[in-house]
Every structure is written in C-alpha cells, then in structure tokens.
MARTIZA-738627 format. One record per residue (C-alpha): chain; x, y, z. Coordinates in steps of 0.25 Angstrom, whole numbers, plus 5000, padded with zeros to 4 digits. Each point is the difference from the previous one (the first is absolute). Example, Ala and Ser with C-alpha at 12.3 -4.5 7.8 and 13.67 -1.06 7.14 Angstrom:
<pts>
(A (5049 4982 5031));
(A (5006 5014 4998));
</pts>
This chain:
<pts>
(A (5272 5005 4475));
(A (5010 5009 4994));
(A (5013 4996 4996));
(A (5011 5012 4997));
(A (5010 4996 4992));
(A (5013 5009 5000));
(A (5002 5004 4986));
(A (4987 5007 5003));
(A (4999 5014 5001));
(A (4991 5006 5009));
(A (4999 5011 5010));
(A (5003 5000 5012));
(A (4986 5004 5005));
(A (4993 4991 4991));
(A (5009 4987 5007));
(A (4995 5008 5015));
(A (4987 4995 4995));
(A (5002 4987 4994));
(A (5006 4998 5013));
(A (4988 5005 5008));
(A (4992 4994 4993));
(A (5007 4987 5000));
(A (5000 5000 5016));
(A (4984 5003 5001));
(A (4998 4988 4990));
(A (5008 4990 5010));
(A (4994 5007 5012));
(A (4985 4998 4994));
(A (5005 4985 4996));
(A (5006 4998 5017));
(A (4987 5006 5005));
(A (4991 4991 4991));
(A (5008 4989 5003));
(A (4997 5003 5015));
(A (4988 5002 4998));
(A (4998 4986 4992));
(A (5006 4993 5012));
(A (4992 5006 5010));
(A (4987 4997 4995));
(A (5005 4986 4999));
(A (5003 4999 5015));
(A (4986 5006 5002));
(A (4993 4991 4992));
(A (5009 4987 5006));
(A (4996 5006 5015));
(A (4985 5002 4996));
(A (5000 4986 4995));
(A (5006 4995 5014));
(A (4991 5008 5008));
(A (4988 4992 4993));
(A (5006 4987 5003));
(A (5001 5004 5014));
(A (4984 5005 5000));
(A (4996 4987 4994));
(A (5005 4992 5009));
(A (4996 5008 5014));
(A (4986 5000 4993));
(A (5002 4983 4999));
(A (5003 4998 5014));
(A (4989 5008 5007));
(A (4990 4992 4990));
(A (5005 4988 5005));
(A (5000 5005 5015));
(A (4984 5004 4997));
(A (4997 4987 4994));
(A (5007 4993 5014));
(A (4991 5010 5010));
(A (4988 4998 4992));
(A (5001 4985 4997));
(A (5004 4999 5018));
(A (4987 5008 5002));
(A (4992 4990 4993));
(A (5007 4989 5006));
(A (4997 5006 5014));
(A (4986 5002 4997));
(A (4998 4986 4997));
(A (5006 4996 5011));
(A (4991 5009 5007));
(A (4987 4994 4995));
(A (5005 4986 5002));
(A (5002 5004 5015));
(A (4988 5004 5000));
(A (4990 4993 4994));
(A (5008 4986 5000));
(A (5007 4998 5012));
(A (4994 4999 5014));
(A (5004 5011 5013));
(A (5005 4993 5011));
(A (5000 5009 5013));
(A (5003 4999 5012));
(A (4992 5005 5012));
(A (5008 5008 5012));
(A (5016 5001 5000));
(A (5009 4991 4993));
(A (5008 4999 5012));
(A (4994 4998 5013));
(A (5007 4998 5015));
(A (4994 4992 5008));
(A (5001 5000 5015));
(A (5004 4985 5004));
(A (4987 4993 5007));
(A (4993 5010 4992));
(A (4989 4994 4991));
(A (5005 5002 4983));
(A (4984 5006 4995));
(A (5002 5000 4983));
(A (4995 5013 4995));
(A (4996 4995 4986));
(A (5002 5000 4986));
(A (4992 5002 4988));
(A (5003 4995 4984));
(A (4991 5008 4991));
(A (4999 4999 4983));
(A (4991 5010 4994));
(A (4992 5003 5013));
(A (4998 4982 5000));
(A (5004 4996 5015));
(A (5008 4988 4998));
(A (5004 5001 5014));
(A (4996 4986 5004));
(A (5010 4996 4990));
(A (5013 5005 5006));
(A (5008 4988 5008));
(A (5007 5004 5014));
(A (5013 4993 5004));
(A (5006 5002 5014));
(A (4997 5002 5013));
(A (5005 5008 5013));
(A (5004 4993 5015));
(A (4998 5013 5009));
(A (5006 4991 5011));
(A (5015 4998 4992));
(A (5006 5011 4997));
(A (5005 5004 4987));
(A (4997 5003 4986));
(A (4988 4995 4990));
(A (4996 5000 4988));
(A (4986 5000 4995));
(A (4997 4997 4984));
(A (4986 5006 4992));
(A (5002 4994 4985));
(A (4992 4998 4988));
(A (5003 4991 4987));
(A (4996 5007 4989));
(A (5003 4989 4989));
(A (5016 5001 4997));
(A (5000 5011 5011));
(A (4999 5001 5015));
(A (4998 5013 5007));
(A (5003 5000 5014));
(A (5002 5008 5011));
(A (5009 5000 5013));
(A (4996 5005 5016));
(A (5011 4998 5010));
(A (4997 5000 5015));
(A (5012 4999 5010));
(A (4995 4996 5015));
(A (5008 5007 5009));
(A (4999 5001 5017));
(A (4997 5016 4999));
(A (4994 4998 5013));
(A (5007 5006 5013));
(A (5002 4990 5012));
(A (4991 5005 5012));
(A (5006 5003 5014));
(A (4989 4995 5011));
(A (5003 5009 5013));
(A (4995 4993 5012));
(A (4992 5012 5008));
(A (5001 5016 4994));
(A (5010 5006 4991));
(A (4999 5012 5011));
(A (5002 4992 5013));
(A (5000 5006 5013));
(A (5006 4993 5011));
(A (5000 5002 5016));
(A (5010 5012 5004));
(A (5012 4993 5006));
(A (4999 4990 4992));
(A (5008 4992 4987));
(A (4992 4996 4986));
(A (5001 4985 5000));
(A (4988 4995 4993));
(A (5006 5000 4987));
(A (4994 4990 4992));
(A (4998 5002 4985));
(A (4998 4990 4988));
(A (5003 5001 4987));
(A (4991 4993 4987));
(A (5004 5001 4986));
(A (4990 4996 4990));
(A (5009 4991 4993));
(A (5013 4996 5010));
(A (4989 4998 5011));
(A (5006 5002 5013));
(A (5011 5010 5001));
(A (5000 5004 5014));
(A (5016 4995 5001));
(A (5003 5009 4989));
(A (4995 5015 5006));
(A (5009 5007 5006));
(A (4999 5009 5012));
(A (5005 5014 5003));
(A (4999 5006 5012));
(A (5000 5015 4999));
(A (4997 5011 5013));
(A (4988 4996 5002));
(A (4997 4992 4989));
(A (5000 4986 4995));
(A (5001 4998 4985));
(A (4998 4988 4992));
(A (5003 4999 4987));
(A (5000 4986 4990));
(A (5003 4996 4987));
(A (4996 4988 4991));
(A (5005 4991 4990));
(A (4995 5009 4988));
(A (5005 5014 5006));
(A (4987 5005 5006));
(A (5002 5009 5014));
(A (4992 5005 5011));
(A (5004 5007 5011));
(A (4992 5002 5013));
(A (5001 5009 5012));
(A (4995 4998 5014));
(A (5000 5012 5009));
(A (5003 4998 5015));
(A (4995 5011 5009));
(A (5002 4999 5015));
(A (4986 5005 5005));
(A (4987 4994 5007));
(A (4990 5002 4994));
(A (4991 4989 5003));
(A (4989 5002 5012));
(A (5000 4989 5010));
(A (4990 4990 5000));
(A (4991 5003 5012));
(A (4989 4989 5003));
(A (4989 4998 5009));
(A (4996 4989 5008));
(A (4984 4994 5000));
(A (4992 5008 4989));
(A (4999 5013 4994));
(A (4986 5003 5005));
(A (4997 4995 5014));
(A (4985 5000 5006));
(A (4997 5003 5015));
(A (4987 5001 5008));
(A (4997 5012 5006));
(A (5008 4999 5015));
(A (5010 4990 4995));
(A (5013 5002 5002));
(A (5009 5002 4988));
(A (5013 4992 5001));
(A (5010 5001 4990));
(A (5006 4989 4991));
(A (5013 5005 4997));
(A (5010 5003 4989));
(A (5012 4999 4993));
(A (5010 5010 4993));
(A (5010 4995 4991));
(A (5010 5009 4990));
(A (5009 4993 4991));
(A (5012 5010 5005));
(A (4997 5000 5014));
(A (4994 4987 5004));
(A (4987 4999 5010));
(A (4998 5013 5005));
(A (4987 4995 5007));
(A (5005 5010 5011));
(A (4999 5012 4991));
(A (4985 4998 4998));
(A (4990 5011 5003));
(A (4986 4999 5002));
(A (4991 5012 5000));
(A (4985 5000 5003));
(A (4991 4997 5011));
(A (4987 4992 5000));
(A (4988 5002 5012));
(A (4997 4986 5001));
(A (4985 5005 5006));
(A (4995 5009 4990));
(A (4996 4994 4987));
(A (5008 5004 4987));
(A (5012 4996 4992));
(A (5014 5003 5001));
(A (5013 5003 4994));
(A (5013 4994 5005));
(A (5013 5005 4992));
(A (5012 4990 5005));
(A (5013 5009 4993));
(A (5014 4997 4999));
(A (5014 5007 4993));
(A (5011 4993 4998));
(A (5014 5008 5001));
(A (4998 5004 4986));
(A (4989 5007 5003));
(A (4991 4990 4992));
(A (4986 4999 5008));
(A (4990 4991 4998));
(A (4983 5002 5005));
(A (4991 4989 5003));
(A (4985 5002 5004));
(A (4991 4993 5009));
(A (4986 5002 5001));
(A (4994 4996 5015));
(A (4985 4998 4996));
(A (4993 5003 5015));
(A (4985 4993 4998));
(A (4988 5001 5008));
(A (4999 4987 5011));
(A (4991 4989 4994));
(A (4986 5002 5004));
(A (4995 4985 5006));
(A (4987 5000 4995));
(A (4999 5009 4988));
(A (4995 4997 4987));
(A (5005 5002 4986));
(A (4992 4999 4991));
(A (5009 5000 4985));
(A (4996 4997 4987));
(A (5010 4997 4987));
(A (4997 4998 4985));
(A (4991 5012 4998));
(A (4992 5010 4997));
(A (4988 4993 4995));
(A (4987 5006 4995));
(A (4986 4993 5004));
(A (5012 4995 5014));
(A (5008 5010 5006));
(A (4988 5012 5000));
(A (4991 4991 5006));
(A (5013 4998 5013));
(A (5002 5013 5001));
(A (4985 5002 5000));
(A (4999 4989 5011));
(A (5013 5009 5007));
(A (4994 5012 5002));
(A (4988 4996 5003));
(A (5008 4991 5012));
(A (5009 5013 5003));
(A (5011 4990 4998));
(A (5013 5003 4993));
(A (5007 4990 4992));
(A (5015 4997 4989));
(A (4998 4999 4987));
(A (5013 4992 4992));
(A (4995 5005 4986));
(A (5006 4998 4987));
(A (5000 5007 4985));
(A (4986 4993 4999));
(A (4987 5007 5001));
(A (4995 5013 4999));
(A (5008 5013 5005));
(A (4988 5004 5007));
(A (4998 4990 5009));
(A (5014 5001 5005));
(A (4997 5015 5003));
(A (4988 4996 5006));
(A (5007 4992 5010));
(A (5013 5009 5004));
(A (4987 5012 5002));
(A (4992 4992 5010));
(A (5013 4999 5007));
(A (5004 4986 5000));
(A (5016 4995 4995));
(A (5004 4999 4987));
(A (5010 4990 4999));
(A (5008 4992 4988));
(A (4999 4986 4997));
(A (5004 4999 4983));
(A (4999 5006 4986));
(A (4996 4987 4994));
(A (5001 4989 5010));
(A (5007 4991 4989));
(A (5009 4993 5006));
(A (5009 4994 4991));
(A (5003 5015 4997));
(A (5002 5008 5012));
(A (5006 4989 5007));
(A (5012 4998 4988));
(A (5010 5010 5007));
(A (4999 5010 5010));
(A (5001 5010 4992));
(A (4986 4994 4992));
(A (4994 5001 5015));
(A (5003 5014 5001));
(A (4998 5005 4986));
(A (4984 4993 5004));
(A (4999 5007 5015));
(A (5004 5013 4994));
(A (4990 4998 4989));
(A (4988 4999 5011));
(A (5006 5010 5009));
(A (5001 5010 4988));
(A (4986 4996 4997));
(A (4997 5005 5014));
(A (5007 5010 5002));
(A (4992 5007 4985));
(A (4986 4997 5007));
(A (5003 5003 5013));
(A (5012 5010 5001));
(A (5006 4991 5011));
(A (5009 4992 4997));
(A (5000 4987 5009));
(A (5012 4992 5007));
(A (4992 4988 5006));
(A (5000 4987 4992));
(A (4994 4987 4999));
(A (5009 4989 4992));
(A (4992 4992 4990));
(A (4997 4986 5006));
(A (5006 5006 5014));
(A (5015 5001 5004));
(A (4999 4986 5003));
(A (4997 4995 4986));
(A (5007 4989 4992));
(A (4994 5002 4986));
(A (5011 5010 4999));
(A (5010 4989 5000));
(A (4995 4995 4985));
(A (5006 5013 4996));
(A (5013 5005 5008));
(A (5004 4993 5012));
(A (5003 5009 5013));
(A (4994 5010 4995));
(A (4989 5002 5012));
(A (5013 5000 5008));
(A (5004 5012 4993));
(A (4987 5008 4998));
(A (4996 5000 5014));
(A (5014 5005 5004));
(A (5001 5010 4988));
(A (4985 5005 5001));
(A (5004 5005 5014));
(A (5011 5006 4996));
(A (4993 5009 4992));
(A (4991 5003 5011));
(A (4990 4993 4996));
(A (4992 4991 5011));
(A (4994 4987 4995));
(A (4987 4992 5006));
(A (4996 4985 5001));
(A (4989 4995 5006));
(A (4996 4991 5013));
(A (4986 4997 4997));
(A (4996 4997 4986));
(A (4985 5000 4997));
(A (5000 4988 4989));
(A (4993 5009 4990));
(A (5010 4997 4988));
(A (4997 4986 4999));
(A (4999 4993 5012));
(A (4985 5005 5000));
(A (4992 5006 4992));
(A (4989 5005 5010));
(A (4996 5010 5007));
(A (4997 4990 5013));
(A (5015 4994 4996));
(A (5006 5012 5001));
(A (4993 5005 5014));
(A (5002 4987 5006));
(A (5015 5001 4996));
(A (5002 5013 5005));
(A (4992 5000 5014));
(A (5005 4987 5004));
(A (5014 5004 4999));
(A (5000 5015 5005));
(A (5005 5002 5015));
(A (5002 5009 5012));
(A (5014 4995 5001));
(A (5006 5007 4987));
(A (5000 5007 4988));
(A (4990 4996 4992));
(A (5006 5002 4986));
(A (4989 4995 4989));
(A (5001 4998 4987));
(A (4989 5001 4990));
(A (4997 5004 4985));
(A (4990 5011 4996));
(A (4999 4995 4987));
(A (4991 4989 5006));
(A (4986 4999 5002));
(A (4999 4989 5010));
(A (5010 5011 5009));
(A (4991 5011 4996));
(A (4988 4991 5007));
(A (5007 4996 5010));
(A (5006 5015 5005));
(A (4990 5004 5009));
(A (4996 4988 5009));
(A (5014 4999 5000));
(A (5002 5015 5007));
(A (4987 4998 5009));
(A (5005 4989 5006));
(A (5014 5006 5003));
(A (4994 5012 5006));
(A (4989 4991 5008));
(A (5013 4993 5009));
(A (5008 5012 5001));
(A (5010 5002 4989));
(A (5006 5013 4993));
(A (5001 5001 4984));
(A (5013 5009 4997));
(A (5007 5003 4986));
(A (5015 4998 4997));
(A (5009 5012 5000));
(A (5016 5001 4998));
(A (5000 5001 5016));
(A (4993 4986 5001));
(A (5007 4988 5003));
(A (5003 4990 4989));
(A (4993 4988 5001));
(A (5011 4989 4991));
(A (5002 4987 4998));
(A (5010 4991 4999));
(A (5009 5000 4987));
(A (4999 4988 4993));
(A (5008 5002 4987));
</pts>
C-alpha cells in the first residue's frame, strides 16, 4: 500500500498509475476474499451432505437387519408348524343346512403330524337335533400339551321343505256339460306344522281353482286344478250271464241281458245295440258286439262269443289220456289204436319225447293240454302262474305240431281242492277265465282208477267196463304214462265195440264234459 504524502512531487501520470494500481490491488484483495469465503460455504455444505448420506445409509441397514431377522422368524415358525404341531381338517363344509327331520351324516376329519394319523386322538363335542330347529355347534380339538387346536362346523336345521297340496281326483278335471265343479276337496301336509289344510287358500279363476299355502317357516306352494266341462268317460256297459255261452246244436239261444250306464247321462240301457246273428243249427262260434254311445259320443263295445256244440252222443266213448308222452307206454297205445282204427285225446305235457307227440297229432287223433309241470304248488299260486304253465305246454305244441291247441284239461280236474292249499277261489276263476279266452276245458265222468286206485291191468278194465253206458257220454279218464293202462287198452276197446259203443275224439266242437267247482 502506497501512501502519498502532499509535499510529494510527482506527475500527474505517475499518480494515474498509483492509483490504478491501488484499485487492481484492492480488487485482487475483494476477489480473494470472495473467493476464500466461498470455498468455505462449499466445504461447510459438503460436510452437511455426508451427514445426511450417513444417516439414510444407517436406516436402510437397520430396515435390512428388521426383513432379514422377520424372514427367519417366519421360517421357524414354518418349520414348527410343520413338523411339531398336528393338522386338524375338517372333511365337507364348515357350515352345513340341514333340512329339519333330515338325518345330520358328519362328513369326517382328520389330524395329521408328519404323515402320523393321530386321528383317533381328536375329541368331538356337540351334537345336531334335526327335529328342533335352530343353530349347532359341533367342536373337533386336540390338546397339544399348553396348546389346544380345535376346529368348529355349524349346521342350522331349517324347514326347507314346501308343504304338499293333496288334490282329491285330477289336476285336469273334466266334469258333465251342464254341470257345477263341487267335488272340491283338497288337504294340505307340512312336514314340520303337520296339518295345514285350514291354512290354504283358495282362488277361483275362469275355470280354474288355485290353491295356494304357506307355513310357519315361509315355504310356498301353489297348485292348479283345471276344470273342463266335457265327457269324456264311456259308459259302463255290462252283460248279464257269461262272456262265452255254450249251446247244443238245435238249442235255442236266449239272451241274458245288459246294462248301460254313463256317468253324465245315467242308464242308457235303451241305447244298447246289438249286432250279429247266430244259427243255432249249424255248429260254429259266434260273435255278438252289444254297442252303446252316450250324448258325448263316447261308445263303449263288448263281445259275446256263442259257442254252438255238436249234441252229446249217448253212447260214445272217449277215450283220453293226461300226463304224457311216455316211451316204452304211449307208442305201445297208439300202436294198440291203429291197429283198433280207434281214435283217442291225448292231455300231454312238456314231458316226453317231441316225436311221440307228432306221432300222435299225424295218426290223427286230438292234441289237447293238461300242464308244463304239473306242480301244483306252482301253477296253482296265481292265475297268472296257471297261464304262464298252459302257455308253456301249448307253445310246446304248437312248435311240434304247427297247431296250436284250445282244449284243456285242469290238473286234478276243474273239481279239485288241492288248489285251495295255494289261492282260494281260484278254480272259480279259471274255469270262467279260460273260456273267456276261448279256451274249452274237460273233466271227466268215468275215471279208470289207473293213478292209484289200481295198479293192474284187470283193475283198470274192470273199472272202465263196469262203468261205461248206453245212456251218456262216456268221458274216461286214464294215463298213458301207465303200464297197467297200456295192458289193459285193448280188451278194454273189444269189449266196447262187442256191445255196441262208438270211440270218438274231442274237438273244440264237442261238448264240455265239467264238474262241479269246488274251490
């Protein structure tokens, strides 16, 4: 630093640069000052900012330390839950509704360690009424020493059932034209408020009736009946006396009579038509159709079948035989037959050989039906046990022969009572039910003894000639499965022919020969 005094002489140019000088000398001094001041700050902030650093740095190693050490923590407890502490599960739903009445069926559970079943060791607590409504609680637990593990199901019994509307008669009803619905009776059941018939309510609507009901727990139903006026039954048209009437050849027919009822229109007997006709003198069968239409135009058809049968020949002789074919029996009969130019009726069965059998329809003589099995425990249980046994044999026939036979002979006869062990009344019903399906059905009038009242051939003879006359039909019955019949056979034929008797065969034209019905 200068300092100019004023006794000092100088130019003015030389004080120019003094004071130039001067100026760039304090200019130097303010700009290192500056300068000095602002490296300070710089230096005080770079000290701040690796505060701040540090400190971030701090945190987010303490933050790591917290995820790590929470990682391991949870990885124990992992392993604990694993390996030390058993599974409890429960089988099915957690909650379960149940119907009320409705039978509670536990699904199950299972308490597992380590793949060990320790499922015996779980303990159940609670139980489930079905017939209370309401809410329970069943409890599955396990101590495990300070621990318990446990489980919970709930089951609420509720009525989720509907009541049910009973409708007396059909939800479509049709009525008589002319005619109010009146038959209205209906009842209502609710499987838990029992009956609630009081409760339903009825809404008539054109021509519809709808009822409708509500229980105690909310559940609805609703029905509709549907009235129609229209007739649509047919009337009821039945005939006096039987379905199937017989009549000898010349007899005159008389009718039995008929009813027609309808349930609109009441008897309308009057309306009844009958079509047909029957010649009473030429033998045959025939068809009466009885008809009848009420005013709805319903009709209603019955048959009558009008079986006209040769007259009974006084005097005749037939000769029939059940139970077989037999070999080493019936050959030797038909044997004895030919030779004797007499034709006979055989009542065979599903026994036997086929050949036999087709030996007998080709020589001419009736193949008739008599049983499949001649059990009669079995054919005799039901009608439709009889039937399912005459089919049997007549199939049997029918295969052999190619004619398929319609005359019968009832095991034990038509007057039998062995039946009554098995289903009483029911010979009542066969004999009425066999001719309704046309078959014809034969008893006998002279019985030859040969299936145990004797057992030979002399028996039999004596039996048979001692009982024969000119006065009837002589209906015999005899078994070709017996030797002692086989014996006896021709003496039997040479003394028939010797006083003047004829030997015929059954046909469906020949006059049933029956017996009283005794069950």
């Amino acid at each position: 630093m200068y300092v100019v005094k004023k006794s000092d002489s100088m130019s003015n140019k030389k004080k120019d640069e003094i004071f130039k000088q001067l100026k760039d000398d304090e200019k130097l001094l303010e700009d290192n000052i500056q300068k000095s001041v602002k490296e300070e700050n710089i230096s005080n902030a770079s000290k701040e900012e690796n505060s701040d650093i540090k400190k971030v740095k701090n945190k987010y190693q303490w933050q790591l330390y917290l995820v790590i050490l929470s990682v391991i923590i949870f990885i124990i407890f992992i392993l604990v839950y694993l390996f030390f502490i058993p599974k409890l599960t429960l089988n099915g739903q957690s909650k379960i509704e149940l119907d009320y009445n409705e039978k509670y069926k536990e699904s199950g559970y299972s308490l597992i360690l380590n793949k060990r079943n320790l499922t015996n060791k779980v303990k159940v607590k609670g139980n489930v009424n079905s017939k209370k409504l309401g809410t329970y609680k069943i409890e599955y637990y396990y101590k495990f020493g300070i621990f318990k593990i446990r489980k919970k199901r709930t089951i609420e019994v509720k009525d989720k059932t509907k009541p049910l509307i009973i409708l007396e008669g059909s939800k479509d009803t049709y009525i008589c034209p002319n005619t109010e619905y009146k038959n209205d009776k209906y009842q209502a059941i609710d499987n838990y408020d029992g009956d609630i018939t009081n409760n339903v309510q009825v809404i008539k609507k054109d021509n519809k009736y709808i009822y409708q009901v509500e229980d105690s727990s909310g559940n609805k139903t609703r029905v509709i009946r549907k009235i129609t006026k229209k007739d649509r039954i047919q009337p009821v048209l039945t005939l006096k006396g039987d379905k199937v009437i017989n009549i000898t050849q010349g007899e005159e027919y008389k009718e039995s009579g008929y009813t027609a009822i309808d349930n609109c229109d009441n008897d309308i007997t009057e309306k009844v038509i009958i079509e047909g006709n029957i010649d009473t003198n030429t033998i045959g069968s025939y068809e009466l159709i009885y008809k009848v239409s009420d005013n709805s135009h319903n009709e209603t058809k019955v048959n009558r079948t009008i079986n006209v049968l040769e007259k009974s020949k006084k005097g005749v002789i037939y000769l029939t035989f059940d139970d077989g074919p037999n070999e080493g029996t019936t050959n030797v009969i038909l044997d004895i037959l030919k030779e004797e130019g007499v034709k006979a009726t055989f009542f065979v069965t599903s026994k036997g050989p086929d050949n036999l059998i087709k030996r007998e329809y080709d020589e001419g003589h009736s193949i008739a039906l008599h049983t499949s099995t001649h059990n009669y425990a079995s054919l005799y249980s039901s009608d439709d046990a009889y039937f399912i046994d005459l089919e049997a044999v007549q199939k049997r026939v029918e295969n052999i022969t190619g004619y398929k036979s319609m005359i019968i002979r009832f095991p034990g006869g038509s007057s039998n009572t062995i039946s009554r062990r098995y289903n009483i009344g029911i010979m009542s019903r066969l004999t009425k039910e066999v001719l309704a399906r046309g078959y014809k059905y034969y008893d006998w009038n002279i019985s030859s003894g040969d299936a145990g009242e004797t057992n030979t051939s002399e028996g039999v003879y004596q039996n048979v000639v001692s009982r024969i006359s000119h006065d009837k039909v002589n209906m015999i019955l005899m078994h070709d499965i017996k030797p002692h019949t086989r014996d006896a056979l021709k003496a039997i034929i040479h003394y028939a022919k010797e006083n003047g008797y004829i030997f015929d065969k059954i046909t469906e034209s020949t006059d049933m020969v029956i017996q009283r019905i005794n069950n």
